[in-house]
C-alpha positions as CSV (number, residue, x, y, z in Angstrom):
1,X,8.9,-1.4,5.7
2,X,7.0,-3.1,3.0
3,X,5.9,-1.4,-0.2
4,X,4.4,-3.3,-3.2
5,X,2.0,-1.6,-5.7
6,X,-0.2,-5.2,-6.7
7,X,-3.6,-3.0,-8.2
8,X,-1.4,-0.9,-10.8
9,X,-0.1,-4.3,-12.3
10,X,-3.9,-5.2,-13.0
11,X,-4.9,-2.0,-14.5
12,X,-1.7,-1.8,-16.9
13,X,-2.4,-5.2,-17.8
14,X,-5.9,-4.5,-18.6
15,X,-5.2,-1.7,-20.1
16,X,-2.1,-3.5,-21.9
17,X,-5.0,-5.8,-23.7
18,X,-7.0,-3.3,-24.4
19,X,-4.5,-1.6,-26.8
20,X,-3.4,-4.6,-28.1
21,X,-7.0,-5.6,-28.7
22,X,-7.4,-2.3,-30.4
23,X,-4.3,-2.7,-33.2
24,X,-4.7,-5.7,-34.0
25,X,-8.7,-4.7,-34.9
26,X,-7.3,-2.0,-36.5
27,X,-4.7,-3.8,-38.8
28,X,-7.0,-6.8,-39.8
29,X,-9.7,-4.3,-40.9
30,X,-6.6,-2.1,-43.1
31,X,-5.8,-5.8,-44.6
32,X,-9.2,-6.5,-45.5
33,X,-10.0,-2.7,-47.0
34,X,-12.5,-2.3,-44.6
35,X,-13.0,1.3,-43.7
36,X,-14.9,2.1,-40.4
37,X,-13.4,5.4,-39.6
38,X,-12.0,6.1,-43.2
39,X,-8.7,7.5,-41.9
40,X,-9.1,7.4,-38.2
41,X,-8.0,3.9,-38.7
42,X,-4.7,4.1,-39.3
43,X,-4.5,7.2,-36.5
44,X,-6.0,4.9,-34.1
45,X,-3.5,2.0,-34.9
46,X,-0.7,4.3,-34.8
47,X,-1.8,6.3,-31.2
48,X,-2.1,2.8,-29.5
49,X,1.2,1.0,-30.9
50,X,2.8,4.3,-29.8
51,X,0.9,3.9,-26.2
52,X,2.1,0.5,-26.3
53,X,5.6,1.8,-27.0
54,X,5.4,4.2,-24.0
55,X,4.4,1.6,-21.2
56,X,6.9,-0.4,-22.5
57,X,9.7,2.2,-22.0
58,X,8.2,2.7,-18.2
59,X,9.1,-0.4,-17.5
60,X,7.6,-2.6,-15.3
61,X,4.8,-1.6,-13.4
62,X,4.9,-3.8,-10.1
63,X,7.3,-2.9,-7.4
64,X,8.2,-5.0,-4.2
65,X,10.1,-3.5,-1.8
66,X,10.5,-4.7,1.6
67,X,13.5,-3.8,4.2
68,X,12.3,-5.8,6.9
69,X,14.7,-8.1,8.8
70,X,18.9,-8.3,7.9
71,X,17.8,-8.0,4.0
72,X,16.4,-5.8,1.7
73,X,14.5,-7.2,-1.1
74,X,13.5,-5.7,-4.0
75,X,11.6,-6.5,-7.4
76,X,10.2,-5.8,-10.6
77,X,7.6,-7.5,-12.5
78,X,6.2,-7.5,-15.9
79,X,2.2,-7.3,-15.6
80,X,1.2,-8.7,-19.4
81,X,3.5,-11.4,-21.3
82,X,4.1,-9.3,-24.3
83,X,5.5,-6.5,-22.9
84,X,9.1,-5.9,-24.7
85,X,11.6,-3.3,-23.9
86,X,11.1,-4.4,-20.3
87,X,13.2,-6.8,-18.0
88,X,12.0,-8.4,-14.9
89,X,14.4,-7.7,-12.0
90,X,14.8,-9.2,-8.5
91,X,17.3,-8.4,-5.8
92,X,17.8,-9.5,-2.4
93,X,21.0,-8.3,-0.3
94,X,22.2,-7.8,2.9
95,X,21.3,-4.4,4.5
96,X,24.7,-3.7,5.5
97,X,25.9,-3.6,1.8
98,X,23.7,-0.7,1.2
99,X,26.2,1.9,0.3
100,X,23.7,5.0,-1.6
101,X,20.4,4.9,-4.1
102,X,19.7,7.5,-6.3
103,X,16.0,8.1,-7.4
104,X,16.5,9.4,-11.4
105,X,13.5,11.4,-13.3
106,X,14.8,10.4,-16.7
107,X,13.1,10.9,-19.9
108,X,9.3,11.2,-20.9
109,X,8.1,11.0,-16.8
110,X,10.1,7.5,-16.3
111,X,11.7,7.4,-13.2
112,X,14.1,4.9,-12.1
113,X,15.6,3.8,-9.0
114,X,19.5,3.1,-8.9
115,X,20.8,1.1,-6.0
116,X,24.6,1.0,-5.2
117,X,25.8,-1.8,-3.5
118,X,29.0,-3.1,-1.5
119,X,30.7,-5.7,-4.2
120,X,33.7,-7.3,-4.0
121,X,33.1,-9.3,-7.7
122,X,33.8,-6.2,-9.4
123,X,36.9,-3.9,-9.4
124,X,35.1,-0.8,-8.4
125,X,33.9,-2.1,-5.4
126,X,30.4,-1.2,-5.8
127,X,28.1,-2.7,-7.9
128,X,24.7,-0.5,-9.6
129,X,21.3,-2.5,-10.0
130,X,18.4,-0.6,-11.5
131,X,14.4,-0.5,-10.3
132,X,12.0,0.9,-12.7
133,X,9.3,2.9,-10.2
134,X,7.2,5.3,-12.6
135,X,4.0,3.7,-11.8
136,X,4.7,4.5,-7.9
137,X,3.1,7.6,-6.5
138,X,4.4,10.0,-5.1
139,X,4.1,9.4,-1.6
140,X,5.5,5.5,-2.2
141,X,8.3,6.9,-3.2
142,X,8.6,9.3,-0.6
143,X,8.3,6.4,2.1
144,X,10.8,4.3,-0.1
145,X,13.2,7.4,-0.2
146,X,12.9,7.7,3.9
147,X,13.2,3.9,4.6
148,X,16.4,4.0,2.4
149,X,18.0,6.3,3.8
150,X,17.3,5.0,7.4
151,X,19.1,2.0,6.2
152,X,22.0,4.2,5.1
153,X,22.3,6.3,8.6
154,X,21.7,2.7,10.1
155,X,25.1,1.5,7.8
156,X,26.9,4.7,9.1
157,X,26.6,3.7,12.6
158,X,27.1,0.4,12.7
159,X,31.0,1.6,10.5
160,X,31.4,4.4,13.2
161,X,31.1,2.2,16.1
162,X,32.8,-0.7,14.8
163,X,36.2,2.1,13.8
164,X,35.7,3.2,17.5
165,X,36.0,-0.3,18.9
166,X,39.4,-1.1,16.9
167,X,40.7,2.1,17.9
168,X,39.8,1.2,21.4
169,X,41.7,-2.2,21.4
């Protein structure tokens, strides 16, 4: 399955310039003691740095998901160059080293996808990679939730039939 959300990472990027475009209007005009608004000025400036703030902390808002084939590939991108607070990501594994996901609801609507992998770097034995997916709908994330877990069940039986054949020999 393939799942990629390319229009949403136009429209936050537009909508990224926009505000951006907005404080910086609004903070040459306080510098120059030029009053439009008379006080609305610094509100504006102050509601769009604080949207600014808040698509920052949703993270990125393209996702890339596709499970097709032996690999599962996955990937976060930024949609405007000055986004801070926000890492790129990009993550391509073997199916088979699946071993859960968790989909998180975490502060303020973000939602984040935790993958837990099969790792044999670390002492645990699993490794955790995060996704940031708040600007998915609902339904992509439904699909995402069934096409993981398919690859899950798929992991289970592959371990159940390969125990059954050792027993067997």
């Amino acid at each position: 399955m393939k799942l990629q959300n390319t229009y949403i990472k136009q429209k936050v990027a537009f909508i990224n310039i926009m505000l951006l475009i907005v404080l910086l209007i609004c903070l040459m005009l306080n510098y120059l003691n030029i009053n439009i608004l008379k006080k609305e000025d610094d509100i504006i400036a102050i509601i769009s740095l604080l949207a600014l703030l808040y698509m920052s902390y949703l993270g990125c808002p393209y996702f890339k998901y596709d499970s097709e084939g032996e690999t599962l590939i996955l990937k976060n991108e930024k949609s405007f160059f000055p986004t801070f607070l926000v890492r790129e990501k990009q993550s391509d594994f073997p199916k088979r080293k699946l071993k859960k996901f968790a989909i998180k609801n975490k502060f303020l609507l973000k939602k984040r996808l935790e993958i837990y992998i099969f790792s044999t770097r670390v002492q645990t034995g699993q490794t955790k990679i995060y996704f940031d997916i708040s600007y998915l709908t609902k339904k992509q994330i439904k699909d995402l939730n069934i096409s993981l877990n398919k690859v899950i069940n798929d992991n289970k039986q592959f371990l159940e039939e390969k125990q059954r054949k050792q027993i067997e020999v």
